[in-house]
C-alpha positions in Angstrom: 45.2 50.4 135.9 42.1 50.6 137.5 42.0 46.6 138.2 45.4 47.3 139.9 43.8 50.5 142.2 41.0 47.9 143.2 43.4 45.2 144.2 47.1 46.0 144.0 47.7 43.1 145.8 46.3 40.5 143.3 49.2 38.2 141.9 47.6 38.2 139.0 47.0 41.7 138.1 50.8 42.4 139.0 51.7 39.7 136.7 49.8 41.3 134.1 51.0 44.6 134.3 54.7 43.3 134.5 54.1 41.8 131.2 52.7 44.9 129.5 55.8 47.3 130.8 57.9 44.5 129.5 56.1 44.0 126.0 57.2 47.9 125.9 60.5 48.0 127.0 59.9 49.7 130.7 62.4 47.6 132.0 62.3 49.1 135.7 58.0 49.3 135.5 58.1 46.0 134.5 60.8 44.8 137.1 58.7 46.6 139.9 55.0 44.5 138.9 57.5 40.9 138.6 58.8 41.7 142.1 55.3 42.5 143.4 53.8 39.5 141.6 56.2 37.5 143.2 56.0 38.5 146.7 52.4 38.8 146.8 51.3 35.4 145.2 54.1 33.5 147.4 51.4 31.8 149.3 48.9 31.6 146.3 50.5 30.3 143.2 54.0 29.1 143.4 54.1 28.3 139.6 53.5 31.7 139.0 55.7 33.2 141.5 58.4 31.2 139.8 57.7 32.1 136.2 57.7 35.9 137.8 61.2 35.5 138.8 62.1 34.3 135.7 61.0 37.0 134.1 62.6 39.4 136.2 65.5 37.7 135.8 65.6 38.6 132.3 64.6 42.2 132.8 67.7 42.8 135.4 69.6 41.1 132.7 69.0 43.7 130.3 70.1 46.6 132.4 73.5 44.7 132.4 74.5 47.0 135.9 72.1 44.7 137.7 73.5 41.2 136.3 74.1 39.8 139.9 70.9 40.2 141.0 69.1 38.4 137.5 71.2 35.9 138.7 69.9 36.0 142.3 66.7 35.8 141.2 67.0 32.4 139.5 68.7 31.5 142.4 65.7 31.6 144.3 63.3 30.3 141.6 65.5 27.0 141.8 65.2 26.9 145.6 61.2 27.4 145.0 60.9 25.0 142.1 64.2 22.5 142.1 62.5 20.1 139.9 61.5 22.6 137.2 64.3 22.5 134.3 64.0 26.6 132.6 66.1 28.1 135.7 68.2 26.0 135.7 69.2 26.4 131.6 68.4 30.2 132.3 71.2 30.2 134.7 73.7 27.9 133.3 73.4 30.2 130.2 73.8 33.3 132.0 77.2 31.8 133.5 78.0 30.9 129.9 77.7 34.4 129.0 80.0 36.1 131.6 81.9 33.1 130.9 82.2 31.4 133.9 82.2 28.1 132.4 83.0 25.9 135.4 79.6 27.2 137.1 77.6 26.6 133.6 78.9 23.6 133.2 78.0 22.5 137.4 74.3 24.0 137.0 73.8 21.9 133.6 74.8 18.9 135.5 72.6 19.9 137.9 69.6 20.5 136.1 70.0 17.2 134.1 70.2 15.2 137.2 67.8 17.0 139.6 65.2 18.5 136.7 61.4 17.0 135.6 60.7 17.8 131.9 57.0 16.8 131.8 55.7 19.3 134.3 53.3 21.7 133.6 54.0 24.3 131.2 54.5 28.4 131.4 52.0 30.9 130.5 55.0 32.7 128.9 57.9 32.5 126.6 60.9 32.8 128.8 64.0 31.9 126.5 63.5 28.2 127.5 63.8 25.8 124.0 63.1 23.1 125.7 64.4 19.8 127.2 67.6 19.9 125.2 68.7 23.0 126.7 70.3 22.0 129.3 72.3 19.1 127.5 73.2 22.2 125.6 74.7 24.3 128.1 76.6 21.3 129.4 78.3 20.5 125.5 78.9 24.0 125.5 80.6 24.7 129.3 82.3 21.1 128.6 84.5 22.0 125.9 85.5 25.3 127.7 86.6 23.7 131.1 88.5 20.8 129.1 86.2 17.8 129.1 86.2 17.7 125.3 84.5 14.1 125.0 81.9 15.3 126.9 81.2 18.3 125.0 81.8 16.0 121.9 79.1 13.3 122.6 76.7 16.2 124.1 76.6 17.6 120.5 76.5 14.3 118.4 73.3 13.6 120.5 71.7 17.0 120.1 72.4 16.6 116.4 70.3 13.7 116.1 67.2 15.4 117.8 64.4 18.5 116.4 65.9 21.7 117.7 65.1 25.3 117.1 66.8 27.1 114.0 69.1 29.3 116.3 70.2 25.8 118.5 70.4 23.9 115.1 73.0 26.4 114.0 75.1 26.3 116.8 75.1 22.5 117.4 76.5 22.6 113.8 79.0 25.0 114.4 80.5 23.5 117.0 80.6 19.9 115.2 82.3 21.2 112.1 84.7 23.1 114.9 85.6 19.8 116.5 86.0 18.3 113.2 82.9 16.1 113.3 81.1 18.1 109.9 80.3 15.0 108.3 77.5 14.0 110.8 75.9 17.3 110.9 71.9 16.9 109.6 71.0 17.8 106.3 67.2 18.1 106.9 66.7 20.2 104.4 67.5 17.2 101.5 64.8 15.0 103.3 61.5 14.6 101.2 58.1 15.4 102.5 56.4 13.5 104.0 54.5 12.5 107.5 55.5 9.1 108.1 58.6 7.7 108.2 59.7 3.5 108.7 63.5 3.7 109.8 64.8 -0.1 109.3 67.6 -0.7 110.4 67.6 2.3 113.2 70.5 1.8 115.0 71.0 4.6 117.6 68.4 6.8 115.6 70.5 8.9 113.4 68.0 8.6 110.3 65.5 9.0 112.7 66.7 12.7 114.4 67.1 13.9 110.5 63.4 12.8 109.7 61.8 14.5 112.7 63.9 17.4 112.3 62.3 17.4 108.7 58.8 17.8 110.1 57.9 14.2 110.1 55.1 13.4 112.4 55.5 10.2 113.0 58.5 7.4 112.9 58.6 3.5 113.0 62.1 2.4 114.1 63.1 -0.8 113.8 66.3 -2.2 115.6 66.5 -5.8 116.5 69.7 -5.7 118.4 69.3 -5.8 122.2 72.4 -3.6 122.8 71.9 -1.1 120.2 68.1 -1.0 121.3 68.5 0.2 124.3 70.6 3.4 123.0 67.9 3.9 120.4 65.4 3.9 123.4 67.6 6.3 125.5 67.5 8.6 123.0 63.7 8.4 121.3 62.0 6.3 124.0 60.1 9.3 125.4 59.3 10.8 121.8 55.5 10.5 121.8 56.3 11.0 117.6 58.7 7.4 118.0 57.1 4.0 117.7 60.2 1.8 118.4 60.2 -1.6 117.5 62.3 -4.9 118.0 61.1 -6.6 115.1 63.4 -7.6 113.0 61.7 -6.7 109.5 62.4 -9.7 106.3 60.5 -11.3 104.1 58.3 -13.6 106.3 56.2 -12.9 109.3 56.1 -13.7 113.4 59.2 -16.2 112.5 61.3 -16.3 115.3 65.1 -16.2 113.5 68.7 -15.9 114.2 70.1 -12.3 114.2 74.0 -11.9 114.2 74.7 -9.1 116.9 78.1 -7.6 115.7 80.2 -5.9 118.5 81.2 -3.5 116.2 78.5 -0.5 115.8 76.5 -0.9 112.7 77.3 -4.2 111.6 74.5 -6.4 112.7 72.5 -8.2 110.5 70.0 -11.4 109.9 72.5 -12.3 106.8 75.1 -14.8 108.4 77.5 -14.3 104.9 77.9 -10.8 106.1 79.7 -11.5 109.1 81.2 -15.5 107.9 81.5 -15.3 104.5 85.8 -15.9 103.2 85.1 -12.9 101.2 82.8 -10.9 103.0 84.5 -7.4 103.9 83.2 -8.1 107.9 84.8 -11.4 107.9 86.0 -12.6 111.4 84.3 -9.5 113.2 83.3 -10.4 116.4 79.5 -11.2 116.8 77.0 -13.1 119.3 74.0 -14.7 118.2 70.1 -13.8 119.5 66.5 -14.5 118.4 64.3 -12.2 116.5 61.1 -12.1 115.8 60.2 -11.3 112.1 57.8 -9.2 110.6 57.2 -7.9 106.7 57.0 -4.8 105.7 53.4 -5.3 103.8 52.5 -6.2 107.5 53.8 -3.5 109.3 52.1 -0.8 106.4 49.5 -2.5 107.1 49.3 -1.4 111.4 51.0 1.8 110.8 50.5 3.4 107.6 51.9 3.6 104.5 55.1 5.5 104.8 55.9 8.2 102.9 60.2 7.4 103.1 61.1 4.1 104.0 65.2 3.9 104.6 66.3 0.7 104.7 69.7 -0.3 106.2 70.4 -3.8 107.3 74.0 -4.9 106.6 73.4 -7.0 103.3 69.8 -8.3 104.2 68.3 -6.0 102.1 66.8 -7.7 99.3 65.5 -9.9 102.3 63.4 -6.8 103.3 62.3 -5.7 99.9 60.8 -9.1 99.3 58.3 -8.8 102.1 57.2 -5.6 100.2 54.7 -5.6 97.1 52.9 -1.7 98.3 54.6 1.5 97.1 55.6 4.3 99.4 56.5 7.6 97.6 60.1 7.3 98.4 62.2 4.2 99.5 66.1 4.0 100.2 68.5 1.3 100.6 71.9 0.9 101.6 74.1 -1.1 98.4 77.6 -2.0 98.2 79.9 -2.3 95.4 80.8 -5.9 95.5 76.5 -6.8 95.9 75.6 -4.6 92.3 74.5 -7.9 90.6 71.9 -8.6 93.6 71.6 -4.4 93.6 70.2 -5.0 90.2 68.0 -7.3 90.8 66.6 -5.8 93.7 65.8 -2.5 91.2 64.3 -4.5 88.9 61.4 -6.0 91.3 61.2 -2.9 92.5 60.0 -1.6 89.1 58.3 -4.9 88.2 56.3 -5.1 91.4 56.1 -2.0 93.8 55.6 0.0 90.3 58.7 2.3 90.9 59.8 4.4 87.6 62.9 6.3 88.8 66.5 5.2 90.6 69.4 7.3 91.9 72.8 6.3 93.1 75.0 8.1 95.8 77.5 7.3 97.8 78.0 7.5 101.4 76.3 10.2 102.7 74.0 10.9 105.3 70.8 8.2 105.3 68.5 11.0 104.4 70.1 13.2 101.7 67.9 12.8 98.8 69.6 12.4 95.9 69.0 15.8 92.8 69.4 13.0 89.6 67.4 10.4 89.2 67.8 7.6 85.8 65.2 6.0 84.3 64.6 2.1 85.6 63.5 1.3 82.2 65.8 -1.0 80.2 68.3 -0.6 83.3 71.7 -3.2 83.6 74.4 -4.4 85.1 77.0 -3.1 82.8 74.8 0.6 83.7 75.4 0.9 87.4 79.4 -0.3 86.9 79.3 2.1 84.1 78.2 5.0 87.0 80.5 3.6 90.0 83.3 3.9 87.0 82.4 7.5 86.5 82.0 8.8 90.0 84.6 6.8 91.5 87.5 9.2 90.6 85.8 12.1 91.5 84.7 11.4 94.7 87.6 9.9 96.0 90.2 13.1 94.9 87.5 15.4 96.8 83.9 14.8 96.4 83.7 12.8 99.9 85.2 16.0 101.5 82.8 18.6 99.8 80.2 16.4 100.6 80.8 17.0 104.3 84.1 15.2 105.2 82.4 11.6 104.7 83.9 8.0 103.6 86.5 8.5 101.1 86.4 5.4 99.3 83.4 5.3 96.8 82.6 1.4 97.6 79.0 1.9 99.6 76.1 4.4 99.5 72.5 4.2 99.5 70.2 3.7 96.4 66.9 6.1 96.0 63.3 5.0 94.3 60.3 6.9 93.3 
């Protein structure tokens, strides 16, 4: 107090003192030093006179009869700062909360289109979680105001990015409510690891589960132009994101065909998958590109040895494993029932030359979800992974697939685990 006796007009030392009464519970001591903090430092530092209303915001939040003016004051922190993103959320959410759902919904919109997300950062915590937040609010006002889509695609994206735990929970809930369970993350399945090579990334679904796991670092490869370019709009400014167009085989800096399939998820290097009579894509539409090529001995050997590679390339698999004679701790790859003969083969260079011990089968499920049982590779056959799909075929298909998170019914596809 005696600072504040010397100079009671310091922005700082109002600051200061508004954060002790607050760290307290002195809601009206605390409001009183944001206020001063605020008006005093208007001409000093702006940054600071905005975080100050921020945090008064939240005080005259907590006093519920003084709601209109919380809201006032981030009201005027947007007019001060319109380019900083935390009022913005902050006031969107308070909408939320009354709920006034059209306004929430306008503010989020507002925020997303107006907002910078790389400014300088707060000296404080003030209930921001960061640049999903808003994309948040918007999902959340969406569905209330009847623009279910919107709310619908808002929360498949957040689900495929590293949110807080309380966020997390609530992105979940709301997918299961719309009836989209089966693509909620199961990070906790992932194994450990820091690096991650995602082949085959697609729009980066495999890669949102492994950062949510506390990866450090992901490779994503994704040859195709028009899926690239979704995989960059979500992951493109994730310092933790190397994404690549390389389309990863078993031969290096070739430049090749690559069969872009219209259809989501079908794209491959492997014409059969898309020509072949009895290929189950037969006669989907596709355009072919150029590619270049690059093996996955090569790209350990500029990145890292990963510790998961996930491997997902619409029947070009074994075209992948062969540019691969190094052992990562844990590799997946996508199998389907009709390609168990080349399945088998692929396990048994996998054990012959990467060294691998260990194999599990599952079906469809997420990319990620690491399997509980593994089988010894050791004297392993053909007649032994029919004699599984046999097993587990019934019970998945009369309810497994729905336990499992409301997944593909039919047990004719999954992806195959080594270690």
């Amino acid at each position: 107090m005696r600072v504040f006796v010397e100079d009671p007009f310091n922005q700082e030392v109002n600051f200061s003192l508004g954060l002790l009464y607050d760290e307290v519970g002195h809601n009206a001591g605390a409001a009183s030093f944001y206020i001063r903090a605020a008006e005093f430092g208007r001409d000093q530092d702006t940054l600071l006179v905005y975080e100050s209303l921020l945090r008064l915001s939240a005080v005259l939040d907590r006093q519920r009869h003084r709601m209109f003016s919380a809201r006032g004051s981030l009201l005027r922190a947007i007019a001060l700062k319109p380019k900083r993103p935390e009022a913005y959320f902050l006031l969107s959410r308070f909408y939320e909360r009354l709920p006034e759902y059209e306004d929430a919904y306008f503010i989020a919109c507002m925020g997303l289109a107006h907002a910078e997300f790389d400014g300088e950062p707060l000296r404080t915590d003030v209930q921001y979680p960061g640049s999903y937040g808003l994309l948040f609010e918007k999902s959340v006002a969406a569905w209330w105001i009847g623009l279910k889509d919107e709310s619908l695609d808002g929360f498949r994206a957040l689900n495929r990015i590293d949110l807080d735990p309380q966020h997390r929970q609530a992105v979940e809930s709301n997918l299961k409510q719309m009836g989209w369970g089966h693509e909620i993350i199961q990070s906790s399945t992932v194994p450990p690891g820091k690096l991650f090579f995602d082949v085959g990334a697609n729009r980066g679904e495999a890669t949102g589960v492994a950062l949510s796991a506390g990866y450090e670092k992901v490779v994503a490869f994704e040859p195709g132009p028009r899926i690239l370019e979704l995989l960059k709009q979500n992951y493109g400014n994730d310092e933790r994101v190397v994404i690549s167009s390389l389309a990863v085989s078993d031969t290096d800096g070739e430049i090749v065909r690559f069969y872009e399939a219209d259809e989501d998820g079908l794209s491959t290097l492997n014409p059969n998958w898309l020509m072949a009579d009895d290929s189950r894509y037969y006669g989907k539409p596709f355009r072919e590109i150029e590619a270049k090529t690059a093996t996955l001995d090569t790209l350990i050997g500029e990145y890292g040895l990963p510790d998961l590679i996930k491997i997902d390339v619409e029947g070009a698999e074994d075209w992948v494993l062969h540019g691969l004679t190094l052992k990562p701790e844990n590799l997946a790859f996508e199998w389907h029932v009709e390609e168990l003969p080349k399945v088998l083969t692929m396990l048994q260079r996998l054990r012959d030359v990467n060294g691998y011990s260990q194999y599990a089968l599952q079906y469809i499920t997420h990319h990620l979800h690491a399997p509980m049982e593994y089988r010894a590779l050791e004297g392993l056959t053909l007649e032994s992974l029919f004699a599984w799909h046999l097993e587990s075929k019934g019970p998945w298909e009369s309810g497994g697939w729905q336990e499992a998170g409301g997944l593909r019914p039919t047990a004719d596809a999954g992806m195959m685990w080594v270690r």
